[in-house]
N, C-alpha and C positions, 0 to 999 in steps of 0.2 A: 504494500500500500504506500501511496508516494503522499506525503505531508507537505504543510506551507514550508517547514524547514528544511525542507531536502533541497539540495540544487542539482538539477539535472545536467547533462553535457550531452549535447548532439553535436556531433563534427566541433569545428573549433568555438560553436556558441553556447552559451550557458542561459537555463531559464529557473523560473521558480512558480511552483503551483498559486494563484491567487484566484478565490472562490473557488471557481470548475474551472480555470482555464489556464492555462499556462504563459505567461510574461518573461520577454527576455530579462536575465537578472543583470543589473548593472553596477560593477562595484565602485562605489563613491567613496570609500574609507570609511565608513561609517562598519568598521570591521571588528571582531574580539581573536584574539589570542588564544589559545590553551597551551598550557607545556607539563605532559605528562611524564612521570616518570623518568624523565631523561638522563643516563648515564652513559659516560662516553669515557671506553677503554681504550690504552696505548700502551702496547708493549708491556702489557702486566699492571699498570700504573693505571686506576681509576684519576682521572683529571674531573669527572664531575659524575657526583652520585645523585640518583634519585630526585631530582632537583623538578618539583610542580608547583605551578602557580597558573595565576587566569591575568590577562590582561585587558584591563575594559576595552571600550571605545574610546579614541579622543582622547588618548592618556601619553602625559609624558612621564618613561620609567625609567630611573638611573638602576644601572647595574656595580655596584661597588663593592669592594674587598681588597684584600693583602695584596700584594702581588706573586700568584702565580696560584690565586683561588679558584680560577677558572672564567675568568670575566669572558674573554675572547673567547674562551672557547664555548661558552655560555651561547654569544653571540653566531656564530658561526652553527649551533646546533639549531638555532632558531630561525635560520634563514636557510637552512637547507644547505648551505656551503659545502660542511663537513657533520653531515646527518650524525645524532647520536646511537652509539653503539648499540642502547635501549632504549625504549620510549617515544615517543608520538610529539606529535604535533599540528594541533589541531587549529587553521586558518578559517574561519566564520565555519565554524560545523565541518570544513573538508580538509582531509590528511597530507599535511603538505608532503612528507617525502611519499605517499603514493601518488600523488597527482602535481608535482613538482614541473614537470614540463608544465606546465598551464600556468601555476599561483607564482612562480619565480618570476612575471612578468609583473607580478603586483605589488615587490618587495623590492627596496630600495638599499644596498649596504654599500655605506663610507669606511671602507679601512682605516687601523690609524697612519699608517704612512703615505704619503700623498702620490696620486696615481694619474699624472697628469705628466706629458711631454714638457720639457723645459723651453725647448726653442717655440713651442707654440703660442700664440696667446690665447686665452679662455675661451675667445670666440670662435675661433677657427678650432681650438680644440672640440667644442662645445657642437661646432657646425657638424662635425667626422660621426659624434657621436649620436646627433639626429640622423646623418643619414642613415647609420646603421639598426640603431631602432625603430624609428618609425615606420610605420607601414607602407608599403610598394607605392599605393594611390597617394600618400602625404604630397603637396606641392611644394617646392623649393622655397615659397611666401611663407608658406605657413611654417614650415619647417624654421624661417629665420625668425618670424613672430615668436615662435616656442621657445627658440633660445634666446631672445630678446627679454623675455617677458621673466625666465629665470635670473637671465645678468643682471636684470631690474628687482627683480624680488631679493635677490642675496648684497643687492647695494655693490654690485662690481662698477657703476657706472660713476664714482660719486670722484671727483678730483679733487687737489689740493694742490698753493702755491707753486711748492717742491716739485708735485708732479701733473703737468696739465693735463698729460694723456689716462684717458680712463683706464683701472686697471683690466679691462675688458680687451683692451687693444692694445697689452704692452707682452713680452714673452712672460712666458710664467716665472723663469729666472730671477726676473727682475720686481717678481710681489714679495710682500710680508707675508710672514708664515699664516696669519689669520685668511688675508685674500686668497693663498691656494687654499685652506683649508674650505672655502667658500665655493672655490670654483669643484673642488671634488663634492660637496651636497649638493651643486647646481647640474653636476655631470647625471646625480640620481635621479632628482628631480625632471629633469625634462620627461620623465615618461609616467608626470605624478602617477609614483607610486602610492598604496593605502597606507604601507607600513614600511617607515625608518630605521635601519639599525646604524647607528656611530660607535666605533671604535676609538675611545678616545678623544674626540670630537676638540677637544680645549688640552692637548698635551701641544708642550712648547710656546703655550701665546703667553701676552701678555696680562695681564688683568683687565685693561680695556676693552682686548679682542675676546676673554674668554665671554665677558658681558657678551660682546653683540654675538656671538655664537648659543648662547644659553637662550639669548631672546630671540634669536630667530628659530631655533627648535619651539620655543614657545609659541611661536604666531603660527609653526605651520601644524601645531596642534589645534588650535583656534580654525584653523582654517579645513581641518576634518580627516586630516592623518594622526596616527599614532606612531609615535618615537619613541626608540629601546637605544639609549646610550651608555654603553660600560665607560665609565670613570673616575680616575680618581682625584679628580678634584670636590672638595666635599662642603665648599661654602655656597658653593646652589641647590644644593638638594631641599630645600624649603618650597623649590619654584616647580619642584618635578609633583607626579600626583600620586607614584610611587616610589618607593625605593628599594631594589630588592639588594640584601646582604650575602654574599658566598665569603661562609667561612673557611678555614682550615680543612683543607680536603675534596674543598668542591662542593661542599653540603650546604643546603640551602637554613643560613643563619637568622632571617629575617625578610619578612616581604609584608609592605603596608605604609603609610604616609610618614614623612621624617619625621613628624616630632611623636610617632606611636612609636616608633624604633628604637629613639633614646629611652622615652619610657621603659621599653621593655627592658633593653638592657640596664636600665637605670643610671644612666650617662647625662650631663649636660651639652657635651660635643662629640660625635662623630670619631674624631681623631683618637677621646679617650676610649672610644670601642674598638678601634686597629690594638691599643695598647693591650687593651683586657683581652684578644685573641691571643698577643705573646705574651703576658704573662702566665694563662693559663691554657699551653695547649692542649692539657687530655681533658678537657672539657667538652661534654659532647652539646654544641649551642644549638644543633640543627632539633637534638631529641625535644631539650628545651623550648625552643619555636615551637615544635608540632604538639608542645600538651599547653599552649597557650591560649587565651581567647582570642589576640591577633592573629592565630593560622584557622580558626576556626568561620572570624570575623570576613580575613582577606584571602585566602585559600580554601579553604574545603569548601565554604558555601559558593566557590565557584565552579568548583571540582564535582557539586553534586548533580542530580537528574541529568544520570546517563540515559540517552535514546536509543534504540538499535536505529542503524545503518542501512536506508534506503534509498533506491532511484542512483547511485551513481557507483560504480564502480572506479578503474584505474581510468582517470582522463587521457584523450588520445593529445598527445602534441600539437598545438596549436601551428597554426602555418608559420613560418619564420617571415618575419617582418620586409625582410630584403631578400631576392632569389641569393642562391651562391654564389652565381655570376656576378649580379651587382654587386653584394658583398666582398667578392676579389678586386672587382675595381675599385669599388671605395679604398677600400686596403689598402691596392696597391698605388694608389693615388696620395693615403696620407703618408704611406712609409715614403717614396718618391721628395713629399714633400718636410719631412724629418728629416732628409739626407741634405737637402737644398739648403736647408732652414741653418745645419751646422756645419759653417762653413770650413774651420778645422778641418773635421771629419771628413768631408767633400774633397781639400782639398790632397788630404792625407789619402785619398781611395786613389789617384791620379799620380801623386808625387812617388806614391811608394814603389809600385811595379818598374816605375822612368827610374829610379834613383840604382834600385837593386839589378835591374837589364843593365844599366850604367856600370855597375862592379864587375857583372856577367864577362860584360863587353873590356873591361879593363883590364880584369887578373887575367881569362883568356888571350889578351894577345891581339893576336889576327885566326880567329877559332875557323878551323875547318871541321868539316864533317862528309869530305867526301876524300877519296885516297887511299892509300895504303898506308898502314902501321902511320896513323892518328891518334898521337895519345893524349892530344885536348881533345879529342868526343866526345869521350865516357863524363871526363869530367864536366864538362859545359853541360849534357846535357842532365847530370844527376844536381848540378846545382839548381837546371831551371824546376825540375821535380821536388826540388825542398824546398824552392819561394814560394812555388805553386800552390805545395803542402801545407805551411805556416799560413801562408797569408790563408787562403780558404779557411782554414781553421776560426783563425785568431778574427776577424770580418764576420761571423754568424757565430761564434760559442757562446757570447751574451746575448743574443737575440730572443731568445725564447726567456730565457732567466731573468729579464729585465725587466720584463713585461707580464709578469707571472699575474700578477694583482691585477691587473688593467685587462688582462685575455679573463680571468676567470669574472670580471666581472660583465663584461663583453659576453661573454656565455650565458651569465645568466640573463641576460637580455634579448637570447637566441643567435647568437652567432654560432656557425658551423665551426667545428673544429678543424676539419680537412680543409675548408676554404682560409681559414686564418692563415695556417701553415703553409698552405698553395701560393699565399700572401710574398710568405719570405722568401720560399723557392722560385720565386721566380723575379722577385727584387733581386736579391744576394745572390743568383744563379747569372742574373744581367751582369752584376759589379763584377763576379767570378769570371766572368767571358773577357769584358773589356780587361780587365788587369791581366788576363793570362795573353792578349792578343799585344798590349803595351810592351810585356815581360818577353817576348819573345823577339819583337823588332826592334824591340832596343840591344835586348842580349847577341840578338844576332846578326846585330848591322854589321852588314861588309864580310859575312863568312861565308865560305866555299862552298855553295848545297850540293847533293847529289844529284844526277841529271832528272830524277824523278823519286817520288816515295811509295811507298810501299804499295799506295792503290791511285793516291790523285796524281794529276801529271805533275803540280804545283808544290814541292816539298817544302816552303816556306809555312804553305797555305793547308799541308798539312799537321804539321810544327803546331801551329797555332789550336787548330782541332784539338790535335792531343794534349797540348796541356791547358788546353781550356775546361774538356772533358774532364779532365783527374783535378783542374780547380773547382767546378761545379760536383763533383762526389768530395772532395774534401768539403765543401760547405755544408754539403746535406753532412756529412759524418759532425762536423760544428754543432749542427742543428739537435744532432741526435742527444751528446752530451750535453747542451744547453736544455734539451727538455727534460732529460734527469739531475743533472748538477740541483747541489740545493744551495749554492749560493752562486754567484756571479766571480766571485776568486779563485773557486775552487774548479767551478764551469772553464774557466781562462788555463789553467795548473794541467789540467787532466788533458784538456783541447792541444795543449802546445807539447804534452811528454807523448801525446799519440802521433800528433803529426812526425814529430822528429824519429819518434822510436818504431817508425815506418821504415828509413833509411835501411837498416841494418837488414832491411829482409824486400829488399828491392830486387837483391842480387847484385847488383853493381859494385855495391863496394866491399863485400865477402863471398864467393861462392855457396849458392846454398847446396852444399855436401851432404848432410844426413838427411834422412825420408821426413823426422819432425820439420826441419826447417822447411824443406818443401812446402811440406802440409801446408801449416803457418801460412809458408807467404801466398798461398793462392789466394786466401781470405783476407791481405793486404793490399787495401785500392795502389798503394806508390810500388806493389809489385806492377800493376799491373798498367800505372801510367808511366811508369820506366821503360816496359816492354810495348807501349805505343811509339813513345818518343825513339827508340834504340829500331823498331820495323822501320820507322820513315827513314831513319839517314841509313840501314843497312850495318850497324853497329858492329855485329858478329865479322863483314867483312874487312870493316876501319879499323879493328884493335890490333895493335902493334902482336908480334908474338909473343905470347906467353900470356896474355891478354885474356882478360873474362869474356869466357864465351856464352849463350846459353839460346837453346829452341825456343823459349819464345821470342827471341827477339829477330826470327827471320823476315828477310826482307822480302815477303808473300803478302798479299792481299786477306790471306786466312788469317794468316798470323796479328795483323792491324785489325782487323774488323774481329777478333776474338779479343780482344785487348780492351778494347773501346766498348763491347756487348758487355764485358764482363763487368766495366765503371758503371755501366748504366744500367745494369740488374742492382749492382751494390747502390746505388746511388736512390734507388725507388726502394731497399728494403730499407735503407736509415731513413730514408723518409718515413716510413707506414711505419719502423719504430716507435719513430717520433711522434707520430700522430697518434699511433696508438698510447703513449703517454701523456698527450695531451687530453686525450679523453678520461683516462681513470684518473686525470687530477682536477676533473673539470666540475663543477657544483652538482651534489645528490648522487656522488656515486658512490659512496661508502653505504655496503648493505648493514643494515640492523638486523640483530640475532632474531627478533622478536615485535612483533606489532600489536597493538591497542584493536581489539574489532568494534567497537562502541565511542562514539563521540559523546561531548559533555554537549548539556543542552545551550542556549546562547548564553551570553557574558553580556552582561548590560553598563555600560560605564558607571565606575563607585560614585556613591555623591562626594566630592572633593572641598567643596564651597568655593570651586574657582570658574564657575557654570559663569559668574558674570563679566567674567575677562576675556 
C-alpha cells in the first residue's frame, strides 16, 4: 500500500501520493535528516561508534569534539562520501547510501581544505563548474545568472580602496583565506543544494571573516537549507540550533541546543568540557547522554515511529547533467585553460624538451645513427628514452592526486569517471607528443639518418613516433600512480624511481642474460620504447663489435609495429587501472556490513525560538 509518505521514482522523476493522485515531489529543502546507528571501521580501529540522532528542518548543527573524535568522518558518513561501515541514513524518509545516485545531487559538501584552481578567478572557476552540473537544456544566460546571483549572495562582488577589482575577477591566488573559503560554498551552492555539510568552514580566518562565514551559514538556513558544520571553533555555537558532541572514541557525547549541553555537563564554557574529556578519559559520557532526558528530549523522540518501507525500492541513476562528450570538452577546455593560465608551467612544458635535445645535441657531438661500428647510437638514443621516461612521468604523476577533492566532489554532482580521466589523456597525451617531437629535432639536429626506418620511408619522422608513443605510455603509467599515491610527494618519489628504474631492463645498457630478467623486461614500456627507437635507425647493424645486440631490435616492419602495439596495449591497461581507481575512491562506494529495512517517521524542525530570525 503506497502512503502520502512514500516517495515514488519513475525513470529519473520523483512523485508523492496527495488525496488519490499522485504529484510530482519537489524538493525545496524543506528536508529532515536521520542518522542511524552509524559506525565506521578502519583497519581494526572503530573511528565512530553507534552514533544516532535526527536533524530537523531548517537547522543549523555544529558538529564539535577533540580532535580526532571523529568530526570529518562524522561528516563524510552523512553525505555518502565514505558510507559508514554500519548504519543508515535516512534523507526525508529515503536511504541515502541505497539511493545515493539520485539524493547526492541534493547534498552540498565544502571540505576543509580549499578546492578551487589558483590561477582561476571564482568566476570562470564558478563558470566550468555550471557547465558541468547543470542540465544539457541550461542556456549559457542562465547558466551566468546562477553564478552571478551566488558571487552576489556570498559578497564576492564587494571592493575596497586597496583592491578595486572585485574578488570575483581576481585569480584565487590573490584572495584572503575567508574569500576562497566563500568561493568553495559558492562552488556548492550553485546547484542549491537542500543540505550543507562544512568541514571546518572558519579554520585559519580571522575573527572578522569567521563572523561573516557563521552569518552566512545562518541566512542560508533562513533561507530553507539545512547546515551540518564540524568545528572547532566554539564561541558561535549559541547561533547554531544544535550542537552535537563526539567524544572520546567517536561516541556520540551530547546532541541538543548549546546552552542544554553545558547544563548537562554542568560546565559554564565549552572549552571546560574538551578539558573534563582529558581529564577523565575512562569515563563513559556517550552511556551518560543516553540515560539522560536531553537524549530522550533531542534523540529518541526523533528516532521513534518507525514505518515499514513502501513504493520505492533502489533508485535508478538519474541522467547525468552533461552527455560525456560535452563533459570531455568542458574538461578538456578548462584543463587547456589551467595550463594557459600558468604561465611558469607553460613555459617550462616548451623550455624543457629544447633545453634537454640541446644537451642530446651537445655531449653527442655530431651523432650518427647510420654506418658501421656507431658507438654514439646506443647512447643518443637510450638518453632520448630516459627524457622521454622522466618527463612523461614527472608532467601527469600529480594530476590525479591534486585534484583528488575537486574530482570527488565533481562526482558527486555526476561527473563520469572515464570521461574525467579521458580528460587528462588526452591533454597530457597532447603535451607528451609535442615535447617528444621538440626532444627529438633538437637532439637530432644535423645527425646522419639511415636511408629509411624500419616501416616509414621518413626515419626522422619515425624517431618522432617512437618516442612520442613511449612518452604518451609513460604518462598514462604517471597517471596510474597519481590515482593510487596518497599524497602528491610520495605520487612525485614513486613516479620518478619507476621511470628511471626502467633503464636497467631496457636492454641497452646490460644485456638481459637470465630468463627472470627477460621476463621483467617484457612488462617494461622503456623495454619496449628502446626497441622502437633501436628498429628505426637498424641498431643491431650500427653497434661497433662487441656491441649489445638483441631480436627485438630488428630493423623489420614486424619488429617496429610489435614494439609500438605492445606501448599501446600497456598504455590502455594503466589507463583502465587508473580508472578503475578512480571509481572505488569515488563517493558511496564503500559497502556496509549491514542495512536498517525500516525508516523513522518525518522529523519536524525542534522549536528553537529562533523561528523569528
Amino acid at each position: 500500500m503506497v502512503t502520502e509518505q512514500d516517495v515514488i521514482g519513475i525513470g529519473p522523476a520523483t512523485f508523492r501520493l496527495v488525496g488519490d493522485e499522485l504529484r510530482e515531489f519537489l524538493d525545496q529543502g524543506d528536508v529532515s535528516l536521520v542518522a542511524r546507528d552509524l559506525t565506521v571501521r578502519d583497519g581494526g580501529q572503530v573511528r565512530l561508534d553507534r552514533v544516532s540522532f535526527p536533524i530537523g528542518e531548517r537547522s543549523l548543527v555544529a558538529v564539535i569534539g577533540p580532535s580526532g573524535a571523529g568530526k570529518s568522518t562524522l561528516l563524510h558518513a552523512l553525505t555518502g562520501l565514505r558510507p559508514a561501515t554500519e548504519g543508515a541514513v535516512w534523507y526525508d524518509n529515503r536511504d541515502l547510501y541505497a539511493e545515493y545516485a539520485e539524493l547526492r545531487h541534493r547534498i552540498g559538501l565544502v571540505p576543509q581544505d580549499d578546492v578551487i584552481y589558483p590561477k582561476l578567478t571564482p568566476r570562470r572557476f564558478l563558470g566550468y563548474a555550471a557547465e558541468l552540473r547543470f542540465p544539457g537544456d541550461t542556456t549559457a544566460g542562465e547558466r551566468s545568472r546562477r553564478v552571478q546571483e551566488v558571487i552576489d549572495d556570498l559578497k564576492l562582488m564587494q571592493t575596497t580602496k586597496d583592491q578595486p577589482e572585485p574578488p570575483a575577477d581576481r585569480p584565487a591566488e590573490n584572495l584572503s583565506g575567508g574569500q576562497r573559503k566563500r568561493v568553495n560554498i559558492a562552488l556548492e551552492l550553485l546547484t542549491k543544494p537542500s543540505v550543507l555539510f562544512l568541514d571546518e568552514p572558519t579554520s585559519s580566518l580571522d575573527v572578522e571573516l569567521k563572523e561573516d562565514v557563521v552569518d552566512s551559514m545562518r541566512e542560508l538556513v533562513n533561507d530553507g537549507r539545512t547546515v551540518v558544520m564540524a568545528t572547532h571553533d566554539l564561541e558561535y555555537l549559541d547561533r547554531c540550533d544544535r550542537v552535537l558532541v563526539l567524544g572520546p572514541g567517536g561516541r556520540m557525547a551530547f546532541y541538543g541546543p548549546s546552552e542544554e549541553g553545558l547544563r548537562h555537563f554542568g560546565q559554564t564554557r565549552w572549552v571546560e568540557v574538551y578539558r573534563a574529556f582529558g581529564a577523565e578519559p575512562e569515563r563513559d559520557w556517550a552511556d551518560e547522554f543516553q540515560r539522560s532526558p536531553c537524549y530522550q528530549q533531542y534523540v529518541a523522540s526523533g528516532l521513534t515511529g518507525l514505518v515499514p518501507r513502501v513504493g520505492r525500492g533502489v533508485a535508478e541513476p538519474p541522467p547525468a547533467p552533461r552527455s560525456r562528450l560535452t563533459q570531455l570538452a568542458i574538461l578538456c577546455r578548462r584543463s587547456s585553460t589551467l595550463i594557459a593560465a600558468n604561465r611558469g608551467f607553460l613555459v617550462s612544458l616548451v623550455l624543457l624538451p629544447v633545453v634537454l635535445g640541446a644537451l642530446i645535441r651537445l655531449c653527442a657531438g655530431a651523432p650518427g645513427l647510420r654506418g658501421p661500428a656507431n658507438a654514439r647510437a646506443e647512447t643518443t638514443l637510450l638518453m632520448l628514452i630516459i627524457i622521454a621516461a622522466v618527463t612523461g612521468v614527472v608532467f601527469s604523476v600529480r594530476a590525479l592526486i591534486e585534484e583528488r577533492d575537486m574530482y570527488r566532489r565533481e562526482r558527486m554532482a555526476g561527473l563520469s569517471a572515464g570521461t574525467y580521466l579521458l580528460s587528462k589523456v588526452v591533454i597530457l597525451g597532447l603535451v607528451a607528443v609535442i615535447q617528444a617531437a621538440l626532444l627529438v629535432l633538437v637532439g637530432l639536429a644535423g645527425a646522419r639518418m639511415p636511408t629509411h626506418g624500419a616501416l616509414l620511408a621518413v626515419p626522422l619522422a619515425e624517431l618522432i613516433v617512437d618516442v612520442a608513443v613511449f612518452s604518451v605510455t609513460s604518462m598514462a603509467l604517471g597517471l596510474l600512480v597519481s590515482a593510487f599515491a596518497g599524497s602528491q610527494d610520495l605520487a612525485l618519489l614513486v613516479g620518478i624511481l619507476l621511470a628511471i628504474g626502467q633503464v636497467m631492463l631496457t636492454g641497452a645498457v646490460l644485456p638481459l642474460g637470465s630468463r627472470l630478467a627477460k621476463a621483467v623486461g617484457i612488462v617494461i614500456p622503456a623495454r619496449w620504447g628502446f626497441a622502437a627507437v633501436a628498429a628505426t635507425t637498424n641498431l643491431n647493424a650500427i653497434q661497433p663489435r662487441g656491441g649489445i645486440t638483441d631480436p627485438f631490435w630488428a630493423h623489420t616492419p614486424s619488429a617496429w609495429l610489435r614494439a609500438i602495439g605492445v606501448q599501446l596495449v600497456m598504455t590502455v591497461v594503466f589507463a583502465l587501472a587508473a580508472w578503475w581507481r578512480l571509481v572505488q575512491i569515488s563517493p558511496g562506494r564503500t559497502r556496509r556490513r549491514w542495512t536498517i529495512r525500516q525508516v523513522p517517521g518525518p522529523v519536524r524542525r525542534p522549536r528553537t525560538g529562533r523561528e523569528g530570525r
